[in-house]
Structures are given as C-alpha cells and as structure tokens.
C-alpha positions, 0 to 999 in steps of 0.5 A, a space after each residue: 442076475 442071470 444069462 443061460 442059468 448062471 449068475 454074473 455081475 457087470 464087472 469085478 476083480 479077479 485076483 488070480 490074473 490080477 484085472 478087472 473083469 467086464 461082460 463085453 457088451 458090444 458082442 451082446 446078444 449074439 455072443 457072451 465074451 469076458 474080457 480083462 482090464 489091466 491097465 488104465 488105457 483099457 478102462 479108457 477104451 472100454 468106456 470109449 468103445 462102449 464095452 461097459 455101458 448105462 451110468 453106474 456101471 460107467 461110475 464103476 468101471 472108472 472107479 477100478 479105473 483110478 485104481 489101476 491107475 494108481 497101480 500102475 503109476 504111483 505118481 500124483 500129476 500123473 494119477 490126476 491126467 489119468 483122471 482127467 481122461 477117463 472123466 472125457 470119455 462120456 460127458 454126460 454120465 454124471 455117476 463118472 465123475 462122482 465116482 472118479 472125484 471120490 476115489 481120488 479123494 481116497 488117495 493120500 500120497 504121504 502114506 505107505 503106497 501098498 496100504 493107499 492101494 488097498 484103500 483104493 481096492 476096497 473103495 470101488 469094490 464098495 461102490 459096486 457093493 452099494 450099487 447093488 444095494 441101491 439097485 435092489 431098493 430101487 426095485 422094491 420102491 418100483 414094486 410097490 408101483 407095479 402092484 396098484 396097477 396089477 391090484 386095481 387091473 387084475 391081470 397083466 401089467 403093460 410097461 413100456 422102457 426105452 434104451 437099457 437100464 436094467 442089470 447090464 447098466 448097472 452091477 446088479 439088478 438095474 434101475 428100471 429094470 429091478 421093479 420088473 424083476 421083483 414083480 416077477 419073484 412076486 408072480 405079477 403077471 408083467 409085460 415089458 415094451 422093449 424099445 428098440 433104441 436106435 442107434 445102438 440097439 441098447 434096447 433090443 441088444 441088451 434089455 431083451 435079452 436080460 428079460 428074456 433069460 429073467 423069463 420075463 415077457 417082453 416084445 421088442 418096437 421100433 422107437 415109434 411104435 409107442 404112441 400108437 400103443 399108448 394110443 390103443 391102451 397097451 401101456 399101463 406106465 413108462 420106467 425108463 432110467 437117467 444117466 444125470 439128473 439136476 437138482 429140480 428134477 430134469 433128466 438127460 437120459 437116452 435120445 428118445 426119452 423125451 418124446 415117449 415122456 410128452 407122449 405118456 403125457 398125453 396119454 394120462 400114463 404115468 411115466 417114471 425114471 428110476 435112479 440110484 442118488 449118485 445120479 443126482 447132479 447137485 450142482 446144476 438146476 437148468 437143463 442147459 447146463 447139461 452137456 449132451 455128448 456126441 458120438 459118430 455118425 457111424 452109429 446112425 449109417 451103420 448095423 450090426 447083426 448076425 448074417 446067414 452064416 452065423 457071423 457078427 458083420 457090420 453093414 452100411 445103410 445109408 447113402 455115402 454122401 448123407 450127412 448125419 447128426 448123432 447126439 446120444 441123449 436129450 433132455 426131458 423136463 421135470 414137468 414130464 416126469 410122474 416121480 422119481 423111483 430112487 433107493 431112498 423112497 418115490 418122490 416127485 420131481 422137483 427141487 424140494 423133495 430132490 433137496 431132501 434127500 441132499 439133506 439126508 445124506 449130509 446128515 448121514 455123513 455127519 453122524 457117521 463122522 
C-alpha cells in the first residue's frame, strides 16, 4: 500500500545488506524510518518493543526470525531456545506461534545446511506471499458487505474500527482494512470511525494514517465516543480484526473490542471481524484457555507526541504514586460477532462453519500430498 505516494510492505529481505527490513512502527505517524534485522536477538526486540505490530505481521516477522536464527547458529538445542524466546514475546497473538512451529518444521538437520537455509528463506518469503493473498481475499469478501449497505443506503457508508488492523498489521492490504480499501477502488463512498485505542494509539497513530494516504475519509474518536454514535445512526457496521480466534468463534482481540461489539449489539449494527485462517487457534474452544498478555503500566501513565518544536517526547500523565493495571486484549464472545470475514468466504461464528474450513485445509494438504 501507500505512504507519501510510494508503495511499501511491512517487511521483506534486502539481499544487498543481507537483513530483514521493517517500518519502525513506534515512530509512526510523526516520522517514516526503515530499519534492519540481522540478527535473532533483533527480531526479539522488535516484537518486544512493538516495532512490528498486529498478528500476521508478528507471524511474519518470527518466521524470518527462525531463519536468521538458523543463520546464524546452525545448532539444533539452540535454534529450538531461540524459538522458544521469540514464542514469549507476545502470548496471545496465535499467528507467532503457527508461523514459529512451521517453520521449525521445515528444519532438517541431517541435510546440507546451505540447502536447509535456503528452504528456511523462501518459507517465510511464502508466508508473507500468501498473507497478501489471504488479505486481498479478505477485502473482496469484505466488499461484498460494504455494497449491500451502500446498495440499500445509496450514499456514504459509515464503519466504525478499533485498534489497527489494517496494511500495517499485516504485509499488505490488512484484514479489516482490505474491505475499505476495495470499497474505495470501486468508488464507494466510504467512511471510516478511527478508534482511537488507547494505550498505544495504534488506532489514531496507525489506522489513520494508512487511510489518510489511501485518501480515504476517515475521523479519529476517543475510545467512548462509539456509543453515542451508534446511538445518533452514525455507524452503519463494525470491522475490526482478531489476533487469535478459538475453534467455536471467540475473539481476543485489542482491549476495547468487546464492549463496542455489545454496544453494536444493542444497536442492531452488524459487527465483523475480518481474519486470515492462521488466526484460528484450532486447538482451544473456552475463551478461558486464552492468555491475555500484560504489558507495562507505562503504556497507560505515558504519551507520545510531537512538542511545539517539532520533536517526538514522551510525557507522564498521571500521578507517580497511581497504580495501573495495563491488560493489552480482552475477549469478546462469539454471540457478539455478526460473522467472520475470512479469505475463504463469510461465514458465522461458530464451531461447525469454523470446522469447515478446518476440514478444507486438511483436504488441501491431502491432495497436495
């Protein structure tokens, strides 16, 4: 997609300096910064400090972990320790782990290492590759939905999202975001609700700006602004995206997600979570079994902005001697949720029309073998 009229992915391999690049997403939207990852430990601290951010992009970025790490060290306890790490970074973001034990699988320490290297390579190329793919699916599903409701309103279309899941969370296009998008090529007049989701602002700092240089229409709210919205007519649907997803259709997604989705309940506004299948935890059906990661209280007591001499500061704002309690998702439950928006089609949520696709994938791998 698009920042200042030029084209970028998330991330990707440079060949010339031998390293993964990545959009530094903490400097996002005051400055565009490009940065390299050459070595395991800084595939680790990107995860970690949130340099690479929304659940594929995670799955991504560990999957070219496994490989550099492979790279680098060549010894099987060690790969595995490595792994290990960089499956602790971000607990709940179910498309790390996928992408960590699928890569892992690819590793065969009884063959030539130059040749496992290179099988290594082009497996987390491909899974980028197929990130997109799914992504661009997703959209054009996602369209289908935006169109009725343009169809039947005959003017602009009002959708509300929370936290990012859109270009920047993935490789390309985004989940929630990759319906908008096609919208737009299709000249559907869209509208966009940015929530602004605290802590991180991943909504004003990310979301916006992607719309913005998609020139899509788009306001930034405070994170309770959507009910009285939803309470005026102002929002015609919800999409928002997921980092995991159980087998009977709960979602953990970002902490606010789940009282927009009873608020669009009560509403009668249908509420969508668009998700590539790698989000799909498979294994787990009670939203219990989910952990819910928490991160620093200085995500709360702190901001980040621009001060009036045009340079990024960090300002404390709340009192030294407050306690604060920083849990970085929560749980909505399937009840909630209108249907899922996924690459291979709209379907509800719930475990049989989940299994199906469970079962179109085993299928696949079948004829394939």
């Amino acid at each position: 997609m698009l920042i200042n009229n030029k084209s970028y992915r998330t991330i990707w391999y440079d060949k010339i300096s031998e390293s993964v690049k990545i959009i530094d997403q903490t400097k996002l939207p005051f400055k565009l910064e490009v940065i390299s990852l050459k070595k395991i430990d800084d595939v680790i601290k990107a995860i970690n400090e949130m340099k690479v951010r929304g659940a594929p992009l995670i799955g991504a970025t560990a999957a070219y972990g496994v490989f550099l790490a492979y790279r680098e060290l060549k010894n099987k306890s060690k790969i595995i320790e490595e792994a290990s790490k960089i499956k602790e970074t971000r607990p709940t973001a179910i498309n790390l782990f996928w992408a960590v034990e699928k890569m892992l699988s690819k590793i065969d320490y009884t063959v030539n290492k130059a040749k496992t290297e290179k099988i290594l390579f082009e497996e987390a190329k491909k899974i980028c590759e197929n990130d997109i793919t799914s992504c661009k699916k997703i959209g054009l599903n996602g369209l289908k939905i935006i169109k009725k409701f343009h169809k039947n309103r005959k003017e602009k279309v009002n959708i509300l999202t929370h936290c990012n899941a859109g270009w920047l969370a993935t490789i390309d296009w985004g989940t929630a975001t990759a319906p908008i998008y096609y919208a737009k090529k299709d000249n559907i007049n869209v509208h966009v609700w940015v929530d602004e989701t605290r802590p991180r602002n991943q909504g004003a700092s990310l979301t916006s700006y992607e719309l913005n240089n998609e020139g899509v229409e788009n306001t930034i709210i405070s994170d309770n602004t959507a009910g009285l919205l939803m309470q005026r007519g102002k929002i015609d649907l919800c999409i928002v995206g997921a980092d995991r997803v159980t087998s009977n259709g709960h979602v953990a997604n970002k902490i606010g997600t789940f009282m927009k989705a009873v608020m669009a309940r009560e509403f009668n506004i249908p509420f969508y979570v668009a998700i590539p299948t790698s989000t799909i935890d498979w294994k787990i059906k009670k939203y219990q079994q989910i952990v819910i990661e928490e991160r620093a209280g200085t995500e709360l007591s702190q901001i980040t902005g621009l001060d009036d001499k045009n340079k990024i500061r960090k300002i404390k704002i709340y009192p030294s001697k407050s306690k604060v309690y920083n849990p970085a998702f929560d749980i909505t439950p399937s009840r909630f949720i209108s249907a899922f928006i996924t690459d291979k089609g709209i379907i509800k949520a719930n475990y049989r029309e989940i299994a199906r696709l469970k079962d179109e994938r085993a299928r696949k791998k079948t004829k394939n073998n």
